[in-house]
Short mmCIF file of the C-alpha atoms (twelve columns), coordinates in Angstrom:
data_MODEL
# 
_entry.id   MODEL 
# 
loop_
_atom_site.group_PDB 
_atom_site.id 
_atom_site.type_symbol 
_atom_site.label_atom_id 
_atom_site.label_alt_id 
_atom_site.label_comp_id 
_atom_site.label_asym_id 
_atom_site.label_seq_id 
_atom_site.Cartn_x 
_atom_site.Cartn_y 
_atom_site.Cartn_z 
_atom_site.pdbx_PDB_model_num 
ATOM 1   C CA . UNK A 1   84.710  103.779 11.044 1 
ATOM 2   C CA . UNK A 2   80.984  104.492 12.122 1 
ATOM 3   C CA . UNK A 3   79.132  102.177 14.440 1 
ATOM 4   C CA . UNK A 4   77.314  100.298 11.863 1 
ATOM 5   C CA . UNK A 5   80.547  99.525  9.282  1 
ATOM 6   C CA . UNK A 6   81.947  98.047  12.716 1 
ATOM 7   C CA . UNK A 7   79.007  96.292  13.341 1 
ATOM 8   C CA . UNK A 8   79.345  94.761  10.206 1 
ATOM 9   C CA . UNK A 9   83.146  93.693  10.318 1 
ATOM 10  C CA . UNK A 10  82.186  91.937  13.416 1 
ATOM 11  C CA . UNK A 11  79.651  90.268  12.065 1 
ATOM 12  C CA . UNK A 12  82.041  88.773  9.229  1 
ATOM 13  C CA . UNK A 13  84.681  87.911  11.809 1 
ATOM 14  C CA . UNK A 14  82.112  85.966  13.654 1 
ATOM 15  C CA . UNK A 15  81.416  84.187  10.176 1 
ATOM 16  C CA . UNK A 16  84.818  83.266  9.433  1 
ATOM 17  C CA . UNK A 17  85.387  81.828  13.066 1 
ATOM 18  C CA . UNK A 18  82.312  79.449  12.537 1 
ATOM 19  C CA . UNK A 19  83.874  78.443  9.131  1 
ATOM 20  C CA . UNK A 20  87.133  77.814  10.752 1 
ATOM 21  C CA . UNK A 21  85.390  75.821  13.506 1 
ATOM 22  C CA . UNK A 22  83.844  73.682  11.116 1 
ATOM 23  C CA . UNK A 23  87.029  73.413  8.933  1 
ATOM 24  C CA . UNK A 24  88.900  72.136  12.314 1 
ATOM 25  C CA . UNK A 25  86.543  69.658  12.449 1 
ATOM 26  C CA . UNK A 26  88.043  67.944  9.183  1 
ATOM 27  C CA . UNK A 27  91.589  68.496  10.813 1 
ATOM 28  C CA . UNK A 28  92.844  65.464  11.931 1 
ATOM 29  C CA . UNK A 29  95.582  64.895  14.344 1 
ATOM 30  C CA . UNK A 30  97.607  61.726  15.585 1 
ATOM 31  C CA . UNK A 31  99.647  61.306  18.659 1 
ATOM 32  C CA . UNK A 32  101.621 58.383  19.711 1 
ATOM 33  C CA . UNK A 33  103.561 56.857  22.414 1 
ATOM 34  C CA . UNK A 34  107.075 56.943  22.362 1 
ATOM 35  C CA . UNK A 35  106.936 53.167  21.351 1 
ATOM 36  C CA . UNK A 36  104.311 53.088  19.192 1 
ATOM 37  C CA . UNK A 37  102.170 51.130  21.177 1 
ATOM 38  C CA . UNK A 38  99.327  53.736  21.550 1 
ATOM 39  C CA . UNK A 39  97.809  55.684  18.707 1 
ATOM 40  C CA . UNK A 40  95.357  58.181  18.972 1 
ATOM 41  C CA . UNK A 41  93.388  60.163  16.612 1 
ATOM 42  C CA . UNK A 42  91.661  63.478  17.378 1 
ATOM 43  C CA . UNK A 43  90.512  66.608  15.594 1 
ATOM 44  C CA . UNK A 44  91.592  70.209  15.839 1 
ATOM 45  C CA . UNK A 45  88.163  70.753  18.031 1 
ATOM 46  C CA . UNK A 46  89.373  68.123  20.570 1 
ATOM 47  C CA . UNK A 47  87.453  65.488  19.203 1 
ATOM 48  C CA . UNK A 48  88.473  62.691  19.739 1 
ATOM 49  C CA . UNK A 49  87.923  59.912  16.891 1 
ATOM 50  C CA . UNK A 50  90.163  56.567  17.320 1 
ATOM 51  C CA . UNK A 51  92.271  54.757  20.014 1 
ATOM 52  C CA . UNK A 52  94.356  51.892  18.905 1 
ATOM 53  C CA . UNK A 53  96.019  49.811  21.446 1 
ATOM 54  C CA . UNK A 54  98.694  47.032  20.997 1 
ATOM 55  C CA . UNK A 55  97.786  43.867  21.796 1 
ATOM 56  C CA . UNK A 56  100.996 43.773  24.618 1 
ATOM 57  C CA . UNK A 57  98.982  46.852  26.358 1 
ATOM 58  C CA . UNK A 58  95.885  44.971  27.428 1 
ATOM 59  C CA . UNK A 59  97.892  42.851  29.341 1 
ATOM 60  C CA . UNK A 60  98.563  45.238  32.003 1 
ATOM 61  C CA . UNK A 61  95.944  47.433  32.898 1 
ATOM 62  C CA . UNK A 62  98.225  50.000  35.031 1 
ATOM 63  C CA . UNK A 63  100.060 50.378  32.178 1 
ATOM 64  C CA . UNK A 64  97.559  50.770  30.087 1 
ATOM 65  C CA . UNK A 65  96.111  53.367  31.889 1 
ATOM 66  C CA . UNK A 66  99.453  55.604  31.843 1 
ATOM 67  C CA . UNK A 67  99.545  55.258  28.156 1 
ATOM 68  C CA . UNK A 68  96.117  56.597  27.599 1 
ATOM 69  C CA . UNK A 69  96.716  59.629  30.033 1 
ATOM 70  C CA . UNK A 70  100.122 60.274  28.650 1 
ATOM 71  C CA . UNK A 71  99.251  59.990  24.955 1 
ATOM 72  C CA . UNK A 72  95.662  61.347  25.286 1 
ATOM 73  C CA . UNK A 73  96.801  65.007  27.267 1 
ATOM 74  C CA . UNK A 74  100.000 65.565  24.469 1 
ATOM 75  C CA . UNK A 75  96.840  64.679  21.574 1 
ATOM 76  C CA . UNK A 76  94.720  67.501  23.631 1 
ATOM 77  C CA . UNK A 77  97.533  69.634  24.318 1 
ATOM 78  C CA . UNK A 78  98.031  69.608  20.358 1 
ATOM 79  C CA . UNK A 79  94.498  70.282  19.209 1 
ATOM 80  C CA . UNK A 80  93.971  72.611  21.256 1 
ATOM 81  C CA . UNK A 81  97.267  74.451  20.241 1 
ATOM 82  C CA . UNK A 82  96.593  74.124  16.568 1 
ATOM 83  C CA . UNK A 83  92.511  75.273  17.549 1 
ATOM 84  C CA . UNK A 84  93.855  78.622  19.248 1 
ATOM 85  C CA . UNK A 85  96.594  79.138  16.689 1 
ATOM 86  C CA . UNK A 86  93.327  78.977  14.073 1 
ATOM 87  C CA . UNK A 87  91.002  81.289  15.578 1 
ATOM 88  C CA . UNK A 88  93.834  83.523  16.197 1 
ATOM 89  C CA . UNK A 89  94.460  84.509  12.504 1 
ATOM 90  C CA . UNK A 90  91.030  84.384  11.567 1 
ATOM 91  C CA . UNK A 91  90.417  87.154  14.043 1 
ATOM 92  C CA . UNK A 92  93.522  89.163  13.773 1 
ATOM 93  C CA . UNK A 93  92.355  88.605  9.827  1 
ATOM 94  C CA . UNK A 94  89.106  89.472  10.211 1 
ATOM 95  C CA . UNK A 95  88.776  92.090  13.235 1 
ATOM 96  C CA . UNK A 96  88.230  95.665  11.957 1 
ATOM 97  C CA . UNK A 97  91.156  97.657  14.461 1 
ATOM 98  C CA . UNK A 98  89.709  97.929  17.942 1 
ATOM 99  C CA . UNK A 99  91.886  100.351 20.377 1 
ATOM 100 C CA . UNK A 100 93.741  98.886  23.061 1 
ATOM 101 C CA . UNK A 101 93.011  95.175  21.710 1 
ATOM 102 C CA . UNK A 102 96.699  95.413  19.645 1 
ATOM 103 C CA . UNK A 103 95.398  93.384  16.584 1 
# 
């Protein structure tokens, strides 16, 4: 492939990765406590949208607290899985063969 076809292919790639940037924005994810006393929305770009706490939660604070960090890092920990897994095909899609890169 000459330098400008390649040129080219990467330019396309770099298209569809926007496209699927902006599609993971639409993407929504929810993550919960184990008891259902936490829910929290966020999108495939780690964005989050919505928190919604029990009423029994705001009684403690401490507790409170460990229900955000818990729930909030498996919500992250989920985007950001689903975000990589994303970009991932759209390159190995959209990448014309570089050598040593495997894809």
């Amino acid at each position: 492939m000459d330098l400008m076809g390649m040129m080219g292919k990467l330019q396309e790639a770099q298209a569809k990765v926007e496209e699927a940037r902006k599609r993971m924005d639409t993407v929504m994810l929810q993550e919960k406590s184990r008891d259902d006393l936490l829910t929290v929305k966020i999108t495939a770009n780690r964005e989050l949208k919505s928190i919604e706490i029990d009423q029994s939660l705001l009684e403690d604070k401490e507790q409170l607290e460990d229900y955000l960090i818990v729930t909030l890092n498996k919500a992250i920990q989920n985007a950001s899985r689903v975000h990589e897994e994303e970009l991932a095909k759209v390159a190995k899609e959209g990448l014309p063969p570089i050598p040593g890169l495997g894809l």
